[in-house]
N, CA, C and O of each residue as an XYZ file, in Angstrom:
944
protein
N      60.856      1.530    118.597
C      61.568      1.699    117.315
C      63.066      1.810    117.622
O      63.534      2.765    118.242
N      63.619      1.033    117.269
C      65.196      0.890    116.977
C      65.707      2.346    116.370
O      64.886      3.013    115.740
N      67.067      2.851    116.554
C      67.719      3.478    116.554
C      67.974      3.297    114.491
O      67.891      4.160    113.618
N      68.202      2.214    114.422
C      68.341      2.055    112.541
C      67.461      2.269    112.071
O      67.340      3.010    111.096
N      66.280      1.461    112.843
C      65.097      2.450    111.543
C      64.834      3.819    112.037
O      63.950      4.314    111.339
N      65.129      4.410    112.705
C      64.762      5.694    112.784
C      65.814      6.437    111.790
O      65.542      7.434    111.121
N      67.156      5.716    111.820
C      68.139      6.280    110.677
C      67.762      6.367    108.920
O      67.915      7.195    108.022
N      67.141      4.876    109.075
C      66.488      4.747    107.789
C      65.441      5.763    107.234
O      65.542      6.477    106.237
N      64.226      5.635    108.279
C      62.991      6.477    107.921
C      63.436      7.955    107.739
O      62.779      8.481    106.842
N      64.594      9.020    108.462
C      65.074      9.944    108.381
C      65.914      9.745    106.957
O      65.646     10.750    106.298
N      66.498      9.191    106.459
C      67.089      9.359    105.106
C      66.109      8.943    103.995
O      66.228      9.461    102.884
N      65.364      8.239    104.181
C      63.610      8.383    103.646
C      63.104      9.218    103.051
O      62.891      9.457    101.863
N      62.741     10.076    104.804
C      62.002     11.388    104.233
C      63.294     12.629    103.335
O      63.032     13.197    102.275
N      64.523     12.775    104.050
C      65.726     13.751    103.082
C      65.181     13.178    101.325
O      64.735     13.940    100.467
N      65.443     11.208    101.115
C      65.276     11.226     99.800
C      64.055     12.041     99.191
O      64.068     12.816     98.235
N      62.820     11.591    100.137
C      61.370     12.285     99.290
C      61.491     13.820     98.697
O      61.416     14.308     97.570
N      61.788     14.495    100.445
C      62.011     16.013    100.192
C      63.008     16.059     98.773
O      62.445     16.473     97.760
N      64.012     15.779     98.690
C      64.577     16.538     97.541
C      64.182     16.135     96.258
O      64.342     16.841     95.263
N      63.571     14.798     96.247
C      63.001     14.509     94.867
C      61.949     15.680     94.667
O      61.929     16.312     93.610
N      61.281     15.889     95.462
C      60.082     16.717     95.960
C      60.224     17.994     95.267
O      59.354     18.337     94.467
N      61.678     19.048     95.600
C      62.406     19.873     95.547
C      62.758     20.132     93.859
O      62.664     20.955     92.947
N      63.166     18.960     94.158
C      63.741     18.898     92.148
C      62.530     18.948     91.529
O      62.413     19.884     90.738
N      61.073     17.819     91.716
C      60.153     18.127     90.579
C      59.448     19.504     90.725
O      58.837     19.877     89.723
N      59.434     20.235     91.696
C      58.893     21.904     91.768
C      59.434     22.411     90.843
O      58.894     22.966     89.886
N      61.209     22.179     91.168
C      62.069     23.113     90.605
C      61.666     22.780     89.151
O      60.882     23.572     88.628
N      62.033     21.860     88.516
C      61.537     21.484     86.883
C      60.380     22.142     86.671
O      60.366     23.082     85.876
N      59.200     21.738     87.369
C      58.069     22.456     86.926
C      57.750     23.627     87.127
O      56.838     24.096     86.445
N      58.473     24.525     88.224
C      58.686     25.884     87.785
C      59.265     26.190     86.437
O      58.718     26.957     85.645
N      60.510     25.494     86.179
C      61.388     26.167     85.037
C      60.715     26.109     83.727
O      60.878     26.915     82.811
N      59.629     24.660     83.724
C      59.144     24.695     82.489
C      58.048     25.441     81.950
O      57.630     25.489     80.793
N      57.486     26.266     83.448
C      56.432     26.811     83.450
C      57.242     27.864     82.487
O      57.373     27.764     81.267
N      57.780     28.955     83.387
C      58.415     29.760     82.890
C      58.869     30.155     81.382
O      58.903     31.058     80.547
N      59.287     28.417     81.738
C      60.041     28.473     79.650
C      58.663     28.042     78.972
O      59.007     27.706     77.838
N      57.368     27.886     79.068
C      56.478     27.738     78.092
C      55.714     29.189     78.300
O      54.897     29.688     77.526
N      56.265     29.817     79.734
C      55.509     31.549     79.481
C      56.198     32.598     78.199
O      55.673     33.362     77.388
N      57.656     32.192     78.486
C      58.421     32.869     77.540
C      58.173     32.808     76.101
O      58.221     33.729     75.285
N      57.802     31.142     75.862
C      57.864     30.815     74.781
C      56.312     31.447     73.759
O      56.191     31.913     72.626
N      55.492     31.189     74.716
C      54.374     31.947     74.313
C      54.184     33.432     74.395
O      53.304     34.060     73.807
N      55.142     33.949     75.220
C      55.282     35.285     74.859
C      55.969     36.128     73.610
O      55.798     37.166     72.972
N      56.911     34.926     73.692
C      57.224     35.344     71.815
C      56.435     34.798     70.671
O      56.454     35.334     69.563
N      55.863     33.917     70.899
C      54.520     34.031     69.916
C      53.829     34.845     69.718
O      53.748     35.458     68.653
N      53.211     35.018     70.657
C      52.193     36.454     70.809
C      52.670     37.344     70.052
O      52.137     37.633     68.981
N      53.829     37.955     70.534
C      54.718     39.292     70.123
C      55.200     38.706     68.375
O      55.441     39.569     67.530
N      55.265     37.638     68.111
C      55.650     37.322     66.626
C      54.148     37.149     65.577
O      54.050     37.070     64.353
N      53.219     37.136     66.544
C      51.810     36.935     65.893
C      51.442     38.319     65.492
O      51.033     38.572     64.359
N      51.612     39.363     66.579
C      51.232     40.774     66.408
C      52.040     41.226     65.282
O      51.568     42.048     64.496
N      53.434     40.673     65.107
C      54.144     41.828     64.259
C      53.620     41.369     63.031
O      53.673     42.294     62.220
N      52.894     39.831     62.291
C      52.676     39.743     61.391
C      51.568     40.664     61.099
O      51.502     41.401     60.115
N      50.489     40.527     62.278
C      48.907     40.987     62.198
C      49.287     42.847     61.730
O      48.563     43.724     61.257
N      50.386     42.837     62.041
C      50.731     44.493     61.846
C      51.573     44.533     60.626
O      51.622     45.675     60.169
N      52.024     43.953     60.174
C      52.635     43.916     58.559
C      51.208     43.526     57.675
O      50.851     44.250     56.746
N      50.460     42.337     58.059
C      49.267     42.577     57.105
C      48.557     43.350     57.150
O      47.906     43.625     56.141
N      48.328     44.213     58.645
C      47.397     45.645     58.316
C      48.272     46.590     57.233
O      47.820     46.947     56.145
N      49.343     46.859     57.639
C      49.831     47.808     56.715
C      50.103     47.461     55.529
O      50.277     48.429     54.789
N      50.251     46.100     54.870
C      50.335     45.409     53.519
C      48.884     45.722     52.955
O      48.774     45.935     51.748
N      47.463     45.770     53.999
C      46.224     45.683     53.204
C      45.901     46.944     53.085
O      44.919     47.266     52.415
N      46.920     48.145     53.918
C      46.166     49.880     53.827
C      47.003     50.290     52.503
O      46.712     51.259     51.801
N      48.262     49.264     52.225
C      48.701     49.766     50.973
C      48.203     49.458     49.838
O      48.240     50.156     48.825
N      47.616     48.185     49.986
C      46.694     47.854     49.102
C      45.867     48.409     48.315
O      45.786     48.457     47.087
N      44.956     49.030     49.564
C      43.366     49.571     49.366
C      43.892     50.872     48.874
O      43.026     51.516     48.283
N      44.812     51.329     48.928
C      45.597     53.296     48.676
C      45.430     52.594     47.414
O      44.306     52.642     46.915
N      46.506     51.837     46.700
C      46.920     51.325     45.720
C      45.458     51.661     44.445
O      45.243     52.550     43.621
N      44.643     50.270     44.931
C      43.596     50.012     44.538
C      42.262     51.590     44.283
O      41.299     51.781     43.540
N      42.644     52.025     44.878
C      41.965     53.377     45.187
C      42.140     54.574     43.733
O      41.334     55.165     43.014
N      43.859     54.490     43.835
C      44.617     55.031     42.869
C      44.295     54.636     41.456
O      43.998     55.497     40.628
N      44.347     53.306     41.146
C      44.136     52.886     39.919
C      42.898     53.062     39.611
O      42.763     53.289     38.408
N      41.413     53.046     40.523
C      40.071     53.094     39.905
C      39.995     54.709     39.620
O      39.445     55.039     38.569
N      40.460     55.646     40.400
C      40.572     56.854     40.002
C      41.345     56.959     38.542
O      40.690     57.498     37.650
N      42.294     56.629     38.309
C      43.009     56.808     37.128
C      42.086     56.384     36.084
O      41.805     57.022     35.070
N      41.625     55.197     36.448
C      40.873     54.502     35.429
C      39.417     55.299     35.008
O      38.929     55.274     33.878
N      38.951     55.877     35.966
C      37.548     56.473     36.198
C      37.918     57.887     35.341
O      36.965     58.480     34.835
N      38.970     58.314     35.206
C      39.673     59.543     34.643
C      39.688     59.417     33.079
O      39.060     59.936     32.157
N      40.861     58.330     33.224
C      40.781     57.948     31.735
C      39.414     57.957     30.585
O      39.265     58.573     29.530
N      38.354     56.795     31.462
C      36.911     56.754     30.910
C      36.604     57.545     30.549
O      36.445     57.697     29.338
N      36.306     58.679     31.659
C      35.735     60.122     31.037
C      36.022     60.687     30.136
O      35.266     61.285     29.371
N      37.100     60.594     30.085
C      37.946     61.230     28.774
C      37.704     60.536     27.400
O      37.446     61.196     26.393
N      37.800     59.152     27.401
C      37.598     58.730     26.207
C      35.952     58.913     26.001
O      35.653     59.183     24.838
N      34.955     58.822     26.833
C      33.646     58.944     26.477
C      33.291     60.328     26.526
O      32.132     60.409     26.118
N      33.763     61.523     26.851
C      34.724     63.173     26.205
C      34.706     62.904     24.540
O      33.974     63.321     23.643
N      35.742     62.101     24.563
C      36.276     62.245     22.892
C      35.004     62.103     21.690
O      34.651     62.848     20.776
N      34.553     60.856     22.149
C      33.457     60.099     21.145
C      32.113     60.884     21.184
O      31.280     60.873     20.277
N      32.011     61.603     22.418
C      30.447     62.366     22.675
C      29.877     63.036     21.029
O      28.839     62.725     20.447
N      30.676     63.779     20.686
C      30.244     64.102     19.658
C      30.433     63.122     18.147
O      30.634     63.590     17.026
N      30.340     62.088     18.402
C      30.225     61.043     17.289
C      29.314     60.402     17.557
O      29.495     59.579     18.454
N      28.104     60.467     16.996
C      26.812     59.425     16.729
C      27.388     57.719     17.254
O      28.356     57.057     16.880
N      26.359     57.448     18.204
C      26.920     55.578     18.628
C      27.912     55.742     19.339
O      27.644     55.306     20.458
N      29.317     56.292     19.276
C      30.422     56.135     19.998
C      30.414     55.675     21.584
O      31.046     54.767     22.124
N      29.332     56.764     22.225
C      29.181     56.717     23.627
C      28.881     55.361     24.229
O      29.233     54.692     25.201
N      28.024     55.267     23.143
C      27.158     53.776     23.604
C      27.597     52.814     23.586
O      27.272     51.876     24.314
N      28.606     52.811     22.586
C      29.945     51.654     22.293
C      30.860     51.722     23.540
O      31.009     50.613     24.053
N      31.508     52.727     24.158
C      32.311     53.252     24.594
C      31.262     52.370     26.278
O      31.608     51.285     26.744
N      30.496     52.901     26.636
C      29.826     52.150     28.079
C      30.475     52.574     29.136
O      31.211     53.561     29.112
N      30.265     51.896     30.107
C      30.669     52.261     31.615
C      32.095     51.264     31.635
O      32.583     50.402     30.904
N      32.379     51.821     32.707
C      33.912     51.044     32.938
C      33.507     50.044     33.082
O      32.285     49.890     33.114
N      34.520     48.799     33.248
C      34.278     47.856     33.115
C      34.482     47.777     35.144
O      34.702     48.759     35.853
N      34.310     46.219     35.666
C      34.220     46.035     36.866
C      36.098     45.365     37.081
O      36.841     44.731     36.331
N      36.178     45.658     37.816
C      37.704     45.124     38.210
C      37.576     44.100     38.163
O      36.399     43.777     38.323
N      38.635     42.835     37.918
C      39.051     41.948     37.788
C      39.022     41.091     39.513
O      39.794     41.769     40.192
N      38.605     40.241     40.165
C      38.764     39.755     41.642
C      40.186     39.159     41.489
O      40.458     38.545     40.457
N      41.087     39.311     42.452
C      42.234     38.418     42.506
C      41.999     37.284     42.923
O      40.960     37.086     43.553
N      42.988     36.162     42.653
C      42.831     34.531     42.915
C      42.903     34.386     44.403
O      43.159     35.399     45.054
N      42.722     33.322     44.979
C      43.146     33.232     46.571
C      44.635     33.041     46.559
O      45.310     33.404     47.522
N      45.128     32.524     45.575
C      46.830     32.940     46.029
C      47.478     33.954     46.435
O      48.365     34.031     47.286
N      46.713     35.206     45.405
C      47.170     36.651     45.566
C      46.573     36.941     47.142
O      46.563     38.163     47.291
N      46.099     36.291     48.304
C      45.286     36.965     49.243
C      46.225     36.522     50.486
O      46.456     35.358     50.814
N      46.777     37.840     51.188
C      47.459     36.975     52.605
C      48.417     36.525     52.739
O      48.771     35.895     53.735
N      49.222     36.800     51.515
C      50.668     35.776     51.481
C      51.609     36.867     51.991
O      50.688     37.417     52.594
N      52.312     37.394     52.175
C      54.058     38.952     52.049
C      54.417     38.276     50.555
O      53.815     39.024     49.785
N      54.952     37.452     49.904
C      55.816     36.976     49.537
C      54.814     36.808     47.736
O      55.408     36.397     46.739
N      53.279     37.226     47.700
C      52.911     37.412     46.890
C      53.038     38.796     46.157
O      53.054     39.769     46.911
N      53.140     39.072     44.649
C      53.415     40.070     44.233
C      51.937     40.580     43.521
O      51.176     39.918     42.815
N      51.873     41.356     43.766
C      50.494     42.286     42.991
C      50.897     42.657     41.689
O      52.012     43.160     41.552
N      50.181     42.489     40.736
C      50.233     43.562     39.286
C      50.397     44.889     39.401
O      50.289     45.595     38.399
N      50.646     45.363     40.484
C      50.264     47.330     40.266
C      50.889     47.611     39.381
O      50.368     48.281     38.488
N      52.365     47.171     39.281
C      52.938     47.788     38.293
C      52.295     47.948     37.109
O      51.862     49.034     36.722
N      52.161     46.353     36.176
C      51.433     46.125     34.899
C      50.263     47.013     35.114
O      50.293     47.874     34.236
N      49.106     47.199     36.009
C      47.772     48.274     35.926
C      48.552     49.679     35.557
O      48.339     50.526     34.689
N      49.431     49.574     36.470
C      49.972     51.492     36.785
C      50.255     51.532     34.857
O      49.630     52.424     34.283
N      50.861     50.903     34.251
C      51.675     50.630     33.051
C      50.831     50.968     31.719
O      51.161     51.612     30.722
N      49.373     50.172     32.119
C      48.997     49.988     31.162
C      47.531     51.228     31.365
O      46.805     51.563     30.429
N      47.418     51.648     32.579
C      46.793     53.027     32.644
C      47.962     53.943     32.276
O      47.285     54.947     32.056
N      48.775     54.198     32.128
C      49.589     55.243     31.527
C      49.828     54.984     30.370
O      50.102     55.980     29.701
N      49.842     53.802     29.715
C      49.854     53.832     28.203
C      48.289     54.412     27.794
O      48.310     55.004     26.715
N      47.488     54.380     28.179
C      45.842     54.318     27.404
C      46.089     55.969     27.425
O      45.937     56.736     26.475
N      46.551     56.322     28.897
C      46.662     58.179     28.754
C      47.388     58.740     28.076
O      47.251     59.857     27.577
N      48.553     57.749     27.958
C      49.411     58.890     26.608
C      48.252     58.603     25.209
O      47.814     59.493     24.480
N      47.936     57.124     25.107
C      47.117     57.556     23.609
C      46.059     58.198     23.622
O      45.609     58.288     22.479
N      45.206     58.879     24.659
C      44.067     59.188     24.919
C      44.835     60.820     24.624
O      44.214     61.580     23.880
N      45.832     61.179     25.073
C      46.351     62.648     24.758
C      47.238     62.731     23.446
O      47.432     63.772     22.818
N      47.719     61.551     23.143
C      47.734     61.902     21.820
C      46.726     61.944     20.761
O      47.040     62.601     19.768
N      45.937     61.554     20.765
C      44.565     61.451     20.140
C      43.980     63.177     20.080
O      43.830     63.890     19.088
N      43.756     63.463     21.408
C      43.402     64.453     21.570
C      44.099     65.973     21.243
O      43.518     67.057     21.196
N      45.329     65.725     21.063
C      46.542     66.401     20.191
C      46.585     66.658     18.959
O      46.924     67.702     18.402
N      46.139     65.421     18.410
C      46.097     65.286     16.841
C      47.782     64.473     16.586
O      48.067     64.048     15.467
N      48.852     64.337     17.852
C      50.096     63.811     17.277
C      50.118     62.393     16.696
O      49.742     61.302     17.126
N      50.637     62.766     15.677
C      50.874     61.198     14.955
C      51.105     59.987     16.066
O      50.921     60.180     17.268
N      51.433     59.010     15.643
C      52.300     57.971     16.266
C      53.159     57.317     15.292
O      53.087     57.071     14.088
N      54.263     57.056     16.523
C      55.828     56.477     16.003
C      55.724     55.521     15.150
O      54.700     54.889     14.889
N      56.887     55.376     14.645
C      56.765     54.902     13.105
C      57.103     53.327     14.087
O      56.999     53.439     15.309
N      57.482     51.971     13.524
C      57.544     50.497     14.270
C      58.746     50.562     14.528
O      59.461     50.974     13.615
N      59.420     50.176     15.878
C      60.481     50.222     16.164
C      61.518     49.281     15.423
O      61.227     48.097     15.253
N      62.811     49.831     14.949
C      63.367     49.326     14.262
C      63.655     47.589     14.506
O      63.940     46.816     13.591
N      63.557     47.342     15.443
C      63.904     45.646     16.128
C      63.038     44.616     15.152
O      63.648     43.702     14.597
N      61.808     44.752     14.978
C      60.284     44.805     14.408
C      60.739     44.405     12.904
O      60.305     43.463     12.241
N      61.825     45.456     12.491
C      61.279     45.547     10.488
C      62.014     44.472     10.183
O      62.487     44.688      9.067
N      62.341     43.496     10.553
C      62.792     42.180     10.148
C      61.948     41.495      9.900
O      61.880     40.745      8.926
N      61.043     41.669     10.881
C      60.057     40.579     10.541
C      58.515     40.929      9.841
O      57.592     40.114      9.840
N      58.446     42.099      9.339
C      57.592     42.245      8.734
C      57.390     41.669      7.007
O      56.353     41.606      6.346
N      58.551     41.368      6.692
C      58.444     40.785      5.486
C      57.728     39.473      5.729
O      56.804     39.167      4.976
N      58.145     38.536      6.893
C      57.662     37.606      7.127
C      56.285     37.324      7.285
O      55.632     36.405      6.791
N      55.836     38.478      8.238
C      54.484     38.600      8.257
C      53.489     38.534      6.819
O      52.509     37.841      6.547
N      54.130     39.449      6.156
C      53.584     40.121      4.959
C      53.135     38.768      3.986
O      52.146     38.398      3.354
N      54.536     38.276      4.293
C      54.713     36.546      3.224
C      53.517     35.394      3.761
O      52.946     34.549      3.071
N      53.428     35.546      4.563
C      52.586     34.078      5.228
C      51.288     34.516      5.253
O      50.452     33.638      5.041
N      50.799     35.851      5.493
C      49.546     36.405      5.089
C      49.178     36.047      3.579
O      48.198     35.454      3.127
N      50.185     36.552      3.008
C      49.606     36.556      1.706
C      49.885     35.124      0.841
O      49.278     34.826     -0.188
N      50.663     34.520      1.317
C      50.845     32.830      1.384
C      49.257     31.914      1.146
O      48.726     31.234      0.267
N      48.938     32.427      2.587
C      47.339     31.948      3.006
C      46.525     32.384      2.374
O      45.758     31.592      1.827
N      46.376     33.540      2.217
C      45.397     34.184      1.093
C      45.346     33.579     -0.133
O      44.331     33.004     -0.526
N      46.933     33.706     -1.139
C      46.920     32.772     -2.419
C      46.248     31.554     -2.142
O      45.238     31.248     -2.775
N      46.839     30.650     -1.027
C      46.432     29.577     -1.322
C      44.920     28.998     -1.322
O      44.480     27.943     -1.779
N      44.196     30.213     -0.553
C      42.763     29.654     -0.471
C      42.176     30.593     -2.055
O      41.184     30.276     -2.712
N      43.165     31.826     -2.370
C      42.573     31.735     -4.116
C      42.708     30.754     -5.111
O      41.909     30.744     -6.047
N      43.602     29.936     -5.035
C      44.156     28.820     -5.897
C      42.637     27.699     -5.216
O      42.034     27.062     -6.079
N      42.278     27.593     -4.107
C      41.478     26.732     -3.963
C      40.129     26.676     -5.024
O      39.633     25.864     -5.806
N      39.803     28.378     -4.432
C      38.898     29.160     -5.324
C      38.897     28.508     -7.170
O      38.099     27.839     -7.827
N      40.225     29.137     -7.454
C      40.014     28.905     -9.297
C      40.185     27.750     -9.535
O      40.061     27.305    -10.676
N      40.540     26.948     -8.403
C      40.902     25.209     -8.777
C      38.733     24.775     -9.192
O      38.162     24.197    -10.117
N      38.284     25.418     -7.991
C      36.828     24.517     -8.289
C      35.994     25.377     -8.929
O      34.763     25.363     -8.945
N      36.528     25.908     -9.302
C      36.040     27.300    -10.694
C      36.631     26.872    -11.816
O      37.099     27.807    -12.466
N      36.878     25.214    -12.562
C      37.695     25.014    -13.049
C      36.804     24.857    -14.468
O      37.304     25.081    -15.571
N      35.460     24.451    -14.280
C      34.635     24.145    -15.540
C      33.843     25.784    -15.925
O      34.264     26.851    -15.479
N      32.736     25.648    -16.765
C      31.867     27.123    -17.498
C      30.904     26.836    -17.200
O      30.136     26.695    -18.152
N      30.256     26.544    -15.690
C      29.148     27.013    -15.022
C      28.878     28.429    -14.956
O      29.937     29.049    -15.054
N      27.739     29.285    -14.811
C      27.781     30.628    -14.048
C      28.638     30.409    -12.396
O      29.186     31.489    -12.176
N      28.897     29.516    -11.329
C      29.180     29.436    -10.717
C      30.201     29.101    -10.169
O      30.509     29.147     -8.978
N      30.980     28.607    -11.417
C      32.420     28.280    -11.577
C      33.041     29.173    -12.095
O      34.217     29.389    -11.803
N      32.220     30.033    -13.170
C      33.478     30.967    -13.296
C      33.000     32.191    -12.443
O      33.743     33.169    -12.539
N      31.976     32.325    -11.678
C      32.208     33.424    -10.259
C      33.054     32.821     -9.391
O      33.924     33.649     -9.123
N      33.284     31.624     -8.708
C      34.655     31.331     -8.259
C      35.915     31.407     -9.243
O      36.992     31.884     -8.886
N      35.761     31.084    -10.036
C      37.440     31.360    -10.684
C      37.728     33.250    -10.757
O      38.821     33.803    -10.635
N      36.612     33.806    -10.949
C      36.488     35.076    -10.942
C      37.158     35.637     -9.885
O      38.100     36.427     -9.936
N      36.496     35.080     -8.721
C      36.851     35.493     -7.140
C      37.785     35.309     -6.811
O      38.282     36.228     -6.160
N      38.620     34.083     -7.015
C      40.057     33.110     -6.896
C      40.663     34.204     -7.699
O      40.771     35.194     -6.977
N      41.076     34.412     -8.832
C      42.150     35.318     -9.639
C      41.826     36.653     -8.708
O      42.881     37.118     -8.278
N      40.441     37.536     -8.199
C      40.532     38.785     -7.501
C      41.625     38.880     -6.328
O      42.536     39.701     -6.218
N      41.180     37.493     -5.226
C      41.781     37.160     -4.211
C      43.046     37.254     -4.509
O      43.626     38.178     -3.937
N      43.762     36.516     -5.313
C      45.280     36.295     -5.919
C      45.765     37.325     -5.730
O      46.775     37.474     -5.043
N      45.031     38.408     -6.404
C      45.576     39.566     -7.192
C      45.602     40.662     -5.821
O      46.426     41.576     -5.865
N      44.796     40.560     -4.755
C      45.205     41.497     -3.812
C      46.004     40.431     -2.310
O      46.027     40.823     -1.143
N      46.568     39.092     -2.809
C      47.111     38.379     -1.838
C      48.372     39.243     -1.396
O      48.933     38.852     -0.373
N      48.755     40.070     -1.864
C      50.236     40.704     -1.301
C      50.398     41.823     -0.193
O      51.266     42.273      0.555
N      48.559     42.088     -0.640
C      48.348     43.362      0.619
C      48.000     42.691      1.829
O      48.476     43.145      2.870
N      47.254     41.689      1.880
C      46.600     41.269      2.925
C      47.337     41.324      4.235
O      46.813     41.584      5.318
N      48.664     41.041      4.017
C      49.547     41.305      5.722
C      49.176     42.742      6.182
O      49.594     42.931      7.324
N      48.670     43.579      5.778
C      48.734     45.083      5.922
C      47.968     45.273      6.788
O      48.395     45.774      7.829
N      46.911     45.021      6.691
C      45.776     45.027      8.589
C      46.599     44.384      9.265
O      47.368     45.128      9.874
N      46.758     43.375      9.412
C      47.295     42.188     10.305
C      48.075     42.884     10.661
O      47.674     43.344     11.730
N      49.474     43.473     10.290
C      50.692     44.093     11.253
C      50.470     45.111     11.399
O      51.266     45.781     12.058
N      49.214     45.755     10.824
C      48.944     47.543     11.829
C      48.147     47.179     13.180
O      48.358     47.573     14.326
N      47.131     46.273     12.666
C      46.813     45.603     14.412
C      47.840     45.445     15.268
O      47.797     46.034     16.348
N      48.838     44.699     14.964
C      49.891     43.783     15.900
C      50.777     45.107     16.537
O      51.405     45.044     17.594
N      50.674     46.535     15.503
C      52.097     47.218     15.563
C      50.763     48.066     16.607
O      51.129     48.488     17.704
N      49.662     48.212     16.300
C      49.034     49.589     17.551
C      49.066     48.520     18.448
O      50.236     48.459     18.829
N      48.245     47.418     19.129
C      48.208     47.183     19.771
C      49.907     46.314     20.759
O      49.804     45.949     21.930
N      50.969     46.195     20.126
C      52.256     45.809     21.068
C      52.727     47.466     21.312
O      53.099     47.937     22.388
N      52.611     48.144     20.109
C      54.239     48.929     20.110
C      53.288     50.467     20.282
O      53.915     51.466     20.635
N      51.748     50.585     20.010
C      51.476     51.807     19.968
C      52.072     52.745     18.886
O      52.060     53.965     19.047
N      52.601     52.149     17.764
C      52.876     52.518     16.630
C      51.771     51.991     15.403
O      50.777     51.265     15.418
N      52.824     53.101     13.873
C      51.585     52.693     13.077
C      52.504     52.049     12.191
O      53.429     51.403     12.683
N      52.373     52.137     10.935
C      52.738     51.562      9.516
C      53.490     52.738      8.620
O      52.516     53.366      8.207
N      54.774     53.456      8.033
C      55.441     53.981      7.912
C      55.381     53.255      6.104
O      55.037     52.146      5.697
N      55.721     54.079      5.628
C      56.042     53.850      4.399
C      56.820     52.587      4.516
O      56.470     51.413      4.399
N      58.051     53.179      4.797
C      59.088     51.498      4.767
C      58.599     50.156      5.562
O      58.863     48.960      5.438
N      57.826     50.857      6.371
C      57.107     49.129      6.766
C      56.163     48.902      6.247
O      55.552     47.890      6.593
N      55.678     49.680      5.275
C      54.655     49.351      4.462
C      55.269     48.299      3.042
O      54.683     47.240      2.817
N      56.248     48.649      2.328
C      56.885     48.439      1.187
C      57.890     47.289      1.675
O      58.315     46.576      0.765
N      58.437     46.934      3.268
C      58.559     45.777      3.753
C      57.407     44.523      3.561
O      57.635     43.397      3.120
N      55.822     45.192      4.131
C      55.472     44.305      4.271
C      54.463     43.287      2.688
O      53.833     42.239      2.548
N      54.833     44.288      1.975
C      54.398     43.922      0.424
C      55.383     43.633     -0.185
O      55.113     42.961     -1.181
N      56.613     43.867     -0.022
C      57.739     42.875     -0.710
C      57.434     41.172     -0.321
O      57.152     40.196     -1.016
N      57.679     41.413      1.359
C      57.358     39.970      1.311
C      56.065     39.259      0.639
O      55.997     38.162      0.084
N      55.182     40.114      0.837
C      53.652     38.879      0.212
C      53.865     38.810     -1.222
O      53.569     37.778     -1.825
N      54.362     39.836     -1.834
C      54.546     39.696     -3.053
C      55.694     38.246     -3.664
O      55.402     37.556     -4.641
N      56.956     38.055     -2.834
C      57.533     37.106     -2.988
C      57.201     35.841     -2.760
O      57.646     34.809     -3.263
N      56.047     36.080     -1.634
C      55.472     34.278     -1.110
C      53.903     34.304     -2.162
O      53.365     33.235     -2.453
N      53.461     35.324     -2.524
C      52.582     34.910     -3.581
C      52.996     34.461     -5.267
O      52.301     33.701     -5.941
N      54.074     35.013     -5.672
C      54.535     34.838     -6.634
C      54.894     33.539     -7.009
O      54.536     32.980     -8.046
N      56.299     32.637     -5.306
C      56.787     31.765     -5.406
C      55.479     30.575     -5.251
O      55.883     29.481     -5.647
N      54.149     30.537     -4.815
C      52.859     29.835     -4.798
C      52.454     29.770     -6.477
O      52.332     28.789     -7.211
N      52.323     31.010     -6.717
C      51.777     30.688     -8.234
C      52.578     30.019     -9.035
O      51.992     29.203     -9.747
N      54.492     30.134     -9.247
C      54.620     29.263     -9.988
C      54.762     27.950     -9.510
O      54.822     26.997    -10.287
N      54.824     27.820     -8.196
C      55.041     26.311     -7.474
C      53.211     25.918     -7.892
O      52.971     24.807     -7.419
N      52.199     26.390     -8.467
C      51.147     25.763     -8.796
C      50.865     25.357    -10.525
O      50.159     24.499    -11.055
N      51.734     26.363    -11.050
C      51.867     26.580    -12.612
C      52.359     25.227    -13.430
O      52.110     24.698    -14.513
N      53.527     24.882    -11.838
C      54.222     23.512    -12.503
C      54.103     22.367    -12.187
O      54.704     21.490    -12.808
């Protein structure tokens, strides 16, 4: 062997070795950087797995809280009715909770109702102790008496108009025509009250209020004006 190739084959093996050198070195570094990288996974996996434990123990407290409240409440109202014939039986067992959707399940960024439950178990207890008080309830909040004329009007609107239907086919001297025309002029004649259930429903069940004189005499002005303006818009 010549003196050149021995020069050659020696700068040969230097090239191999350091290519050699370099791919260790890379594949150490990448080792490393995919240990790291999975070590902050891990450690970013746990902190979620530990925000949803403590998101689901607040939960279940939560959930815990409201069936007690609720289980409280019950008693109490099936308390009240005990001594009323039927009541109890009407009254029944609580009802079963509501299941949440799969949206509500697993998300941070989903919001729970507690509030609205917490809200609307503390409204049932104030009326469950006012009841049990004997205290009245508030008259309709003033925001409200605007529109009770309106109410009053379109109730009794509807009413006229299905009495006018009435005395329209009550129009001949059958026995059966004039019990509809009979019925049609009765209907007419109490079309102005008829808003009067309708907005004591609407006023206990939004506002937990009742019907006050002046929202009473609100809500019969109006039916009285939309029954009146029907009869002569039929007269002519």
């Amino acid at each position: 062997m010549s003196a050149e190739e021995y020069r050659r084959q020696l700068a040969a093996l230097a090239e191999a070795t350091a290519r050699r050198d370099a791919d260790l070195l890379a594949t150490e570094r990448a080792y490393h950087d995919g240990a790291a990288t999975a070590t902050a996974e891990l450690v970013r996996a746990e902190a979620v797995a530990a925000a949803a434990e403590r998101r689901a123990a607040a939960l279940t407290a939560s959930v815990a809280g409201v069936d007690r409240e609720a289980s409280r409440i019950w008693s109490v109202l099936r308390a009240m009715h005990r001594r009323r014939p039927g009541w109890t039986a009407r009254v029944g067992e609580p009802p079963e909770p509501l299941l949440p959707q799969s949206a509500d399940l697993g998300y941070p960024d989903q919001s729970v109702p507690e509030a609205r439950a917490l809200a609307l178990l503390d409204r049932a207890s104030r009326r469950i102790s006012q009841a049990k008080r004997g205290i009245p309830r508030p008259a309709p909040p003033r925001r409200v008496l605007p529109l009770l004329p309106v109410v009053g009007a379109a109730a009794a609107a509807f009413t006229a108009l299905f009495a006018a239907g009435l005395v329209t086919l009550g129009g001949g001297y059958t026995t059966m025509q004039l019990v509809l025309r009979t019925a049609g002029w009765s209907v007419f004649f109490v079309a102005p009250f008829t808003g009067l259930p309708l907005a004591a429903t609407l006023l206990d069940r939004l506002f937990g209020s009742r019907l006050d004189i002046g929202a009473i005499g609100l809500l019969v002005l109006g039916g009285m004006a939309a029954a009146s303006g029907i009869s002569i818009a039929l007269a002519h």
